[in-house]
N, C-alpha and C positions, 0 to 999 in steps of 0.2 A: 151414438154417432161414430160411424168408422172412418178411416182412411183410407181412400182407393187411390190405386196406381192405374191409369187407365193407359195405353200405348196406342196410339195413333185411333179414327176415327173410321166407322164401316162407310162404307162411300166416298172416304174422302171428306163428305161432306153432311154427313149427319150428326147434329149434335143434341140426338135426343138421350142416348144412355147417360150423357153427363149431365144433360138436364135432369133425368129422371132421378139420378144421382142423388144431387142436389135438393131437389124435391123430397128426398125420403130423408133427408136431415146429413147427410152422409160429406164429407170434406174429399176433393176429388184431385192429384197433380195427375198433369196432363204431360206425359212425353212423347216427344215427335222429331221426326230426321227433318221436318221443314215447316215450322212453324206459320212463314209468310203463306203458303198457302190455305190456311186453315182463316187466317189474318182475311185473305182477300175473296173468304168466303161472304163477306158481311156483314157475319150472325154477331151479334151481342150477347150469344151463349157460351162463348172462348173464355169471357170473364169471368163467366163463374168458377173457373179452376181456382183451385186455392195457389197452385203452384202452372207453370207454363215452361217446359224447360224441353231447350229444342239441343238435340245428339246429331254432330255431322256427320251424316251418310250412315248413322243409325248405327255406330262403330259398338260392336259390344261392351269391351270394356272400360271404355267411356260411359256408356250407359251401365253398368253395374254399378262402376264406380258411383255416379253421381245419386243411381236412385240408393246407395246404402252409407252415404252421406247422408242423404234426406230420412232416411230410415233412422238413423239413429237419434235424431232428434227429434221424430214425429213420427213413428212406427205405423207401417202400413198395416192393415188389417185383411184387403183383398186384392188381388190383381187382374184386370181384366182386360184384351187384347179380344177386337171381333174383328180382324183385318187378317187375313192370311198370310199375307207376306211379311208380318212381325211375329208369327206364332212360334216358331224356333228361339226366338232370343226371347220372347214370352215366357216359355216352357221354364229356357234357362236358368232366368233371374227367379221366378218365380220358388224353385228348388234353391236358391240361394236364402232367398228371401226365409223359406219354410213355409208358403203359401199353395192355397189349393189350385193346381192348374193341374190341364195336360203331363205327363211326362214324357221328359224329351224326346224319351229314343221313338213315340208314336206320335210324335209335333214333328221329327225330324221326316219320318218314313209316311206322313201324311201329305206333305211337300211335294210328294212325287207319285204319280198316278199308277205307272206303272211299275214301282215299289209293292202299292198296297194288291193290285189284282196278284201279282205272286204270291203272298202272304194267303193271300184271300183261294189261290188256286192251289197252295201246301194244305187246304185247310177242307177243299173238295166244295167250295161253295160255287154256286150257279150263277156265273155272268159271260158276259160275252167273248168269242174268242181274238187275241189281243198279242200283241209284237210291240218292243219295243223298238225305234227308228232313230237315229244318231246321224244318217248323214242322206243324202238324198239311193244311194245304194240300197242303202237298208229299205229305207220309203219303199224304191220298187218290191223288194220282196219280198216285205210284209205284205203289202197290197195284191199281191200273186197268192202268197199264201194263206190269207184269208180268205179275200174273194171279193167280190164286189154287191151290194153295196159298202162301205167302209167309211169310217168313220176317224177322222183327222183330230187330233189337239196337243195342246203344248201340255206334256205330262206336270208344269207347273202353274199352270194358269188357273184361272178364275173369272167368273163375271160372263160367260161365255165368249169369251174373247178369240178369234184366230181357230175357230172350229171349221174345218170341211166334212163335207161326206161328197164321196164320188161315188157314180153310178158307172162309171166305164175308161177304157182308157186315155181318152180322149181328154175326160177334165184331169185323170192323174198328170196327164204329161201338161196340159196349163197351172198346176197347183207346182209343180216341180220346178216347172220356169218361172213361176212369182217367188217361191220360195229360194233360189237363184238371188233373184237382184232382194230378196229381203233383208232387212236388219233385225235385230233381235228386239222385239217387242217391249218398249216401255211398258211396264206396269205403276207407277206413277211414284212418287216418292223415291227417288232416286235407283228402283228397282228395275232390271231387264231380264228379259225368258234366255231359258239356259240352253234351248233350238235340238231339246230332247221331245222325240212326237210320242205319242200314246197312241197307237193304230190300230182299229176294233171294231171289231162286225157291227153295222149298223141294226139296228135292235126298233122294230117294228112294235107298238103297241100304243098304253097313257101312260104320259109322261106324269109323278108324281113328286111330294119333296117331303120329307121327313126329319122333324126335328125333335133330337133326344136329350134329354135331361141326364145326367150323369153322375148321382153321390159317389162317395164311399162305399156304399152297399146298394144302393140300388139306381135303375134305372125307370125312365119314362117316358114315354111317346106321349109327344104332344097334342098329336093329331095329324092327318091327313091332308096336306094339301094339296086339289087340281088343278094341276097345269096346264095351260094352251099354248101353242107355239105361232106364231108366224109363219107362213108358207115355204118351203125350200127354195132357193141357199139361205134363207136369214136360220139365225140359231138364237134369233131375240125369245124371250118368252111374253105370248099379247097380254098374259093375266093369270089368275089364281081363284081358288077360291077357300076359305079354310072354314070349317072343318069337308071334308066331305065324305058321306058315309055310302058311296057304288064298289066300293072295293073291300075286301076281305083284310079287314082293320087285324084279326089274330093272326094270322101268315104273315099280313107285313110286317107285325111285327115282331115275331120270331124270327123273318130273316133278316131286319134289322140289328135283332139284336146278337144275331149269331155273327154278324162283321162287323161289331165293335166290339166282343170279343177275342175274336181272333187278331185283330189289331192291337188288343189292349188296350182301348180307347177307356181310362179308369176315372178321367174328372171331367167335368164341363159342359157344357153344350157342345151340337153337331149337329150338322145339317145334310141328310142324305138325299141323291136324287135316285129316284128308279124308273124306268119301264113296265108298266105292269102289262107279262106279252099270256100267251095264252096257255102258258105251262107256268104262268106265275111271274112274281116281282121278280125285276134284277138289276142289278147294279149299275147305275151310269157312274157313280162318283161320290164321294164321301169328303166334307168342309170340315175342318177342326174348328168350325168356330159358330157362332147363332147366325141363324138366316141371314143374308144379306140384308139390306140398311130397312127397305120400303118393308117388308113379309112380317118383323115384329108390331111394326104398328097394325095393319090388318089384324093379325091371331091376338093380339090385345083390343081390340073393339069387337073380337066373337068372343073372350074369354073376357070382355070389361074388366081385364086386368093387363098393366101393366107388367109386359113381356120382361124389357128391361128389367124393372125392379124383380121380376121371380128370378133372373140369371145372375144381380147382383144377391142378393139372397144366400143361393146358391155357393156362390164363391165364399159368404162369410161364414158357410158352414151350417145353413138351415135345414132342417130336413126338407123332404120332398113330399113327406105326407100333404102338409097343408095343399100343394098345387095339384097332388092327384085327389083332391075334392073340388076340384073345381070343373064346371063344366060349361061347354058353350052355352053363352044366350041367344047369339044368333050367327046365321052363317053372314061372312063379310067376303065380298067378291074385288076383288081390284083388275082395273082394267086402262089400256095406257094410250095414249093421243098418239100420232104419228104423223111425218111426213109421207104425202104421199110419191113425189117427185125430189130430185135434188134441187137444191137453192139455199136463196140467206132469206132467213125467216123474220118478217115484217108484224109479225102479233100473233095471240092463237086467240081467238073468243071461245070464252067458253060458256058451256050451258048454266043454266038456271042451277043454283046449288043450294037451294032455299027449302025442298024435301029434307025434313030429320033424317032420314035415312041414308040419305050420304054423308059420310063422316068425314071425307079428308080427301082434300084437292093439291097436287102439288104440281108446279111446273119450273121445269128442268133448266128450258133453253132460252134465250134473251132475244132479243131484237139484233139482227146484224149475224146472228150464228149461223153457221154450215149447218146445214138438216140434211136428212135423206132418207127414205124409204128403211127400216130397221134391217140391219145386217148382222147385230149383235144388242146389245141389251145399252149401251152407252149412247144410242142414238137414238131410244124414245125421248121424247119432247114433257109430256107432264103423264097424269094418273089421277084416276078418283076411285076413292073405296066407297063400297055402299053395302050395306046391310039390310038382310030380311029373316025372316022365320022358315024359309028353307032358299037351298041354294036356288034354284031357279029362278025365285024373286029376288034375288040380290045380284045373282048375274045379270037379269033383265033390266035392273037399277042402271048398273056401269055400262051395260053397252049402249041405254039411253041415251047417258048425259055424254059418250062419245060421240054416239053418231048427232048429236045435238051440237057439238063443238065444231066449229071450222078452225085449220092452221093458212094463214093468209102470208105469201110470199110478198118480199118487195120485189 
């Protein structure tokens, strides 16, 4: 049995790694810059922490102090942070600690988007061309110097949040005047965007995501997963599917693995996105941390393994032989309910979930909540995964039991 440091939760609101935790026999303290909201989640899975200890405004050395306090009388064994906007004070303690993580100086330079495409452009790697933007000034000139289409986002963001792409001058000069009366983006937990933009040729092709495994010595691609998008402007993603074998699994992932090189990226998981356009994969964006909250459950119902449990693993120092013998059983497709109109949302019905082949129904939004058409990835309503013996039968599952579901306004 080990002891894990676990820092804040992926979603805010998923509390399946300390379940899973838990489950593998393993003792878990839970640290957070805000506890009450983890609290007014509802789950009854908070309690399984062995410890609950909430850091105000996530202050560092506060938070060192207290976790090597706890350290000294119940030694940590692994440290695990799958939230972004904790992975610098992650990296740090973690180095204190003597524990397997990221290190700093590529948790600090992962933080920032247009950080890494320099790295990534000293290194002659193939991605798109890209300006960084600091004040509305800059914005015009990047967007002259690239060209248009163009592609907008907060060099610290995540979650697809505050993404544009312009086709012309016309929406530059409406994105300039919102960005005007705008404030600087919560990111939740007491965090805000730092109103540096990432500005970059808009990159036509399939959207993919890539998550790698990361020892001591070696690494591992997990596998392939395909992306679908929402129609322009949303920058929601409608679904996934993992494994998928249409694309050229050895090229991806030699160029995956040639920009977590050059990054240095030396522990952990990571979650890549790319374009596969027609000269080849390229880089949207590289996560210092495992797929967002929904993506490990799916690649754990095609791998009947337990995602979480291989990344905690991982951390306590297990090799990666055992997890590169494993291989899909079946392809799992996830696909996600939506409003179609704005309003306050009155119930969703959802379809018949009574096929073995769908594995997993979630729904987001409550009675009384704001909905609206997806503009980013925080405004889908619920998801259902389903599985088959190849992709096209497990997509055709999810889009089933969507287009089976109604969303009913009050």
């Amino acid at each position: 049995m080990a002891h894990i440091l676990l820092l804040e939760l992926p979603g805010g609101n998923d509390f399946s790694v300390l379940e899973d935790a838990v489950r593998m026999g393993h003792e878990v303290s839970f640290f957070t810059s805000d506890l009450g909201h983890y609290q007014r989640q509802g789950s009854s899975s908070l309690a399984l922490a062995r410890e609950q200890i909430e850091i105000a405004d996530f202050n560092y050395a506060a938070l060192e102090e207290r976790a090597l306090r706890l350290h000294q009388t119940h030694p940590f064994d692994a440290i695990l942070c799958l939230i972004d906007i904790r992975i610098i004070e992650t990296s740090r303690l973690a180095a204190r600690l003597g524990l397997n993580f990221l290190n700093a100086h590529s948790a600090s330079l992962l933080r920032d988007k247009i950080s890494v495409r320099q790295v990534l452009a000293e290194h002659g790697l193939r991605q798109p061309a890209f300006a960084l933007a600091q004040n509305l000034d800059d914005l015009r000139c990047a967007v002259s110097e690239i060209g248009y289409p163009v592609l907008i986002k907060p060099t610290d963001g995540y979650g697809s949040q505050n993404i544009h792409v312009l086709f012309d001058d016309a929406q530059r000069d409406l994105l300039i005047a919102a960005l005007q009366q705008q404030q600087p983006t919560d990111y939740g937990l007491g965090v805000h965007a730092n109103l540096r933009l990432s500005v970059e040729a808009y990159l036509q092709g399939h959207l993919i995501g890539c998550d790698v495994f990361t020892s001591k010595s070696q690494r591992l691609l997990l596998g392939i997963n395909d992306k679908l998008m929402y129609p322009a402007p949303s920058f929601a993603i409608r679904g996934s599917c993992f494994p998928c074998e249409k694309y050229d699994r050895a090229a991806i992932e030699e160029y995956a693995f040639k920009i977590l090189d050059a990054i240095n990226f030396d522990f952990g998981a990571c979650h890549i996105e790319m374009i596969v356009t027609e000269d080849g994969p390229c880089l949207v964006e590289v996560n210092p941390r495992l797929v967002s909250a929904q993506i490990p459950h799916q690649v754990g119902y095609a791998l009947n393994q337990s995602l979480y449990g291989e990344l905690i693993n991982l951390h306590l120092g297990y090799s990666l032989e055992d997890l590169q013998k494993i291989h899909p059983e079946w392809f799992c497709a996830i696909r996600w309910i939506i409003a179609n109109r704005k309003g306050k949302l009155a119930s969703i019905e959802l379809s018949d979930s009574s096929n073995t082949h769908i594995r997993r129904v979630v729904v987001f939004k409550h009675p009384g909540d704001d909905i609206q058409p997806p503009m980013n990835n925080g405004d889908r309503l619920a998801y259902v995964m389903a599985v088959g013996k190849n992709q096209e039968q497990a997509e055709r599952l999810a889009e089933e039991f969507v287009s089976n579901s109604r969303v009913n306004f009050q």
